[in-house]
C-alpha positions as a Python dict, from the first residue, in 0.01 Angstrom:
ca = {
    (1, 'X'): (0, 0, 0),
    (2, 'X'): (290, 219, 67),
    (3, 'X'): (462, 210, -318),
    (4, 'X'): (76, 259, -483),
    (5, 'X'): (20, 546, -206),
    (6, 'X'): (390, 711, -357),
    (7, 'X'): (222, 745, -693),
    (8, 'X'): (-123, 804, -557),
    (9, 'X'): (-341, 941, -313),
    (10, 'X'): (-618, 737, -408),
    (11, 'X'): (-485, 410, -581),
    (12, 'X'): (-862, 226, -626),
    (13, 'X'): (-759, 107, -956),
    (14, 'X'): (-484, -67, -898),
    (15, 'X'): (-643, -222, -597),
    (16, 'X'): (-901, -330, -837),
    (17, 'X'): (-628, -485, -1063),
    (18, 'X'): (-440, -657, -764),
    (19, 'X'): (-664, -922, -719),
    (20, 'X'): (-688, -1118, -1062),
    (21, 'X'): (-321, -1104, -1067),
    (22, 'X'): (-336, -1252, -696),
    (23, 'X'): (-589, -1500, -782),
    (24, 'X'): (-379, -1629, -1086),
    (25, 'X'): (-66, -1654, -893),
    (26, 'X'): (-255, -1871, -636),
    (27, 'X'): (-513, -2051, -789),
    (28, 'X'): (-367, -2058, -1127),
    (29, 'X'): (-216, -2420, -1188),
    (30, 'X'): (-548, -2534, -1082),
    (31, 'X'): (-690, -2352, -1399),
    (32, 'X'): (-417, -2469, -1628),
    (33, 'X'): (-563, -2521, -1938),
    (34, 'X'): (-954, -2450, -1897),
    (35, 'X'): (-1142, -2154, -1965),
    (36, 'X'): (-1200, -1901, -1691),
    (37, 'X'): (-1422, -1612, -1612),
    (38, 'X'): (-1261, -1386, -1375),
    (39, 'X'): (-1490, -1092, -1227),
    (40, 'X'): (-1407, -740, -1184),
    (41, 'X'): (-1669, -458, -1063),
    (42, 'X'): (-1424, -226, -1199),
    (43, 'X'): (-1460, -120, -1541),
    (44, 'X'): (-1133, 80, -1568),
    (45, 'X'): (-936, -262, -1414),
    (46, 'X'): (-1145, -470, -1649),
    (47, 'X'): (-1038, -292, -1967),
    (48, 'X'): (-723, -288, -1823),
    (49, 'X'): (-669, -653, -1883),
    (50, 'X'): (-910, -635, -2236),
    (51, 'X'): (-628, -443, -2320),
    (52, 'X'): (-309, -648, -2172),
    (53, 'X'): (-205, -288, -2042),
    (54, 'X'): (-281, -89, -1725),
    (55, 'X'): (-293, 271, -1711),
    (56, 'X'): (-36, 391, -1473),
    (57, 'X'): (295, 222, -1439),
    (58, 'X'): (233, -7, -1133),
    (59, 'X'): (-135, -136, -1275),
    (60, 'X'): (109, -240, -1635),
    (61, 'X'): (338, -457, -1450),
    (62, 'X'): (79, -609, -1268),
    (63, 'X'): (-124, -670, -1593),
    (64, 'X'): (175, -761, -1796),
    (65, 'X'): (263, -1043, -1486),
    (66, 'X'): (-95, -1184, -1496),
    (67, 'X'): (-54, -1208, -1907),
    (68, 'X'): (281, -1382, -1847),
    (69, 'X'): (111, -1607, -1601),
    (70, 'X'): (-169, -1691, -1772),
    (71, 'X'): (16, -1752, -2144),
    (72, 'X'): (212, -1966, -1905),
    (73, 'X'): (-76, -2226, -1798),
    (74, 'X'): (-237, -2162, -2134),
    (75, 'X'): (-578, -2031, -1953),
    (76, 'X'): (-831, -1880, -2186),
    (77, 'X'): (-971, -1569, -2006),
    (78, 'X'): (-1283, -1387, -1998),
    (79, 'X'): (-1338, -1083, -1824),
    (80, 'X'): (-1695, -941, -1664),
    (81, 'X'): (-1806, -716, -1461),
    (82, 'X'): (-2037, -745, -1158),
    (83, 'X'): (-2266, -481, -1076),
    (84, 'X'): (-2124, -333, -682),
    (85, 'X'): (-2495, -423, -610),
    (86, 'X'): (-2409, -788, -649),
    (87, 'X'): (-2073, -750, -511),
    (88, 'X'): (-2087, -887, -165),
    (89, 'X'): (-1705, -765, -105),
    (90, 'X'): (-1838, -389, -194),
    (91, 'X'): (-1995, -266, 150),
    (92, 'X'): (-1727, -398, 366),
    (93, 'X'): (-1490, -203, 129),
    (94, 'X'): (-1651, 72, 181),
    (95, 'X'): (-1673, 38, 537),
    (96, 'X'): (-2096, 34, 489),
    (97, 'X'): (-2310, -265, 618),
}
């Protein structure tokens, strides 16, 4: 949080990036080879990775290591959005109930 807040003072979209990349480091070898959806309610981090390039320099690196990652395990991607309504991580992120 401390390198994104040196290049930001609000750094949602990379926050919003973080997680696929995250999610393919962890849980990628058990998608090796299959098809997989992954969910962002973010449509400035979705087209990030539509685009195999983020915006600002940190968001690119993390895009260009998911890209790596997932050429790597050969995973064919899709990328969605879901509506903050049916996010169930979007209150607690915003501290609501």
């Amino acid at each position: 949080m401390a390198q994104l807040l040196l290049r930001s003072r609000n750094p949602i979209y990379e926050l919003e990036v973080m997680p696929v990349l995250i999610a393919a480091l962890l849980w990628g070898n058990t998608c090796e080879f299959a098809q997989v959806c992954w969910y962002l309610d973010n449509e400035a981090g979705r087209s990030a990775f539509l685009k195999a390039y983020g915006a600002t320099e940190i968001a690119d690196v993390m895009v260009r290591n998911f890209t790596h990652h997932e050429m790597e395990l050969q995973i064919k991607s899709w990328f969605s959005r879901v509506p903050s309504a049916s996010n169930i991580a979007d209150a607690p992120s915003r501290h609501e109930d």
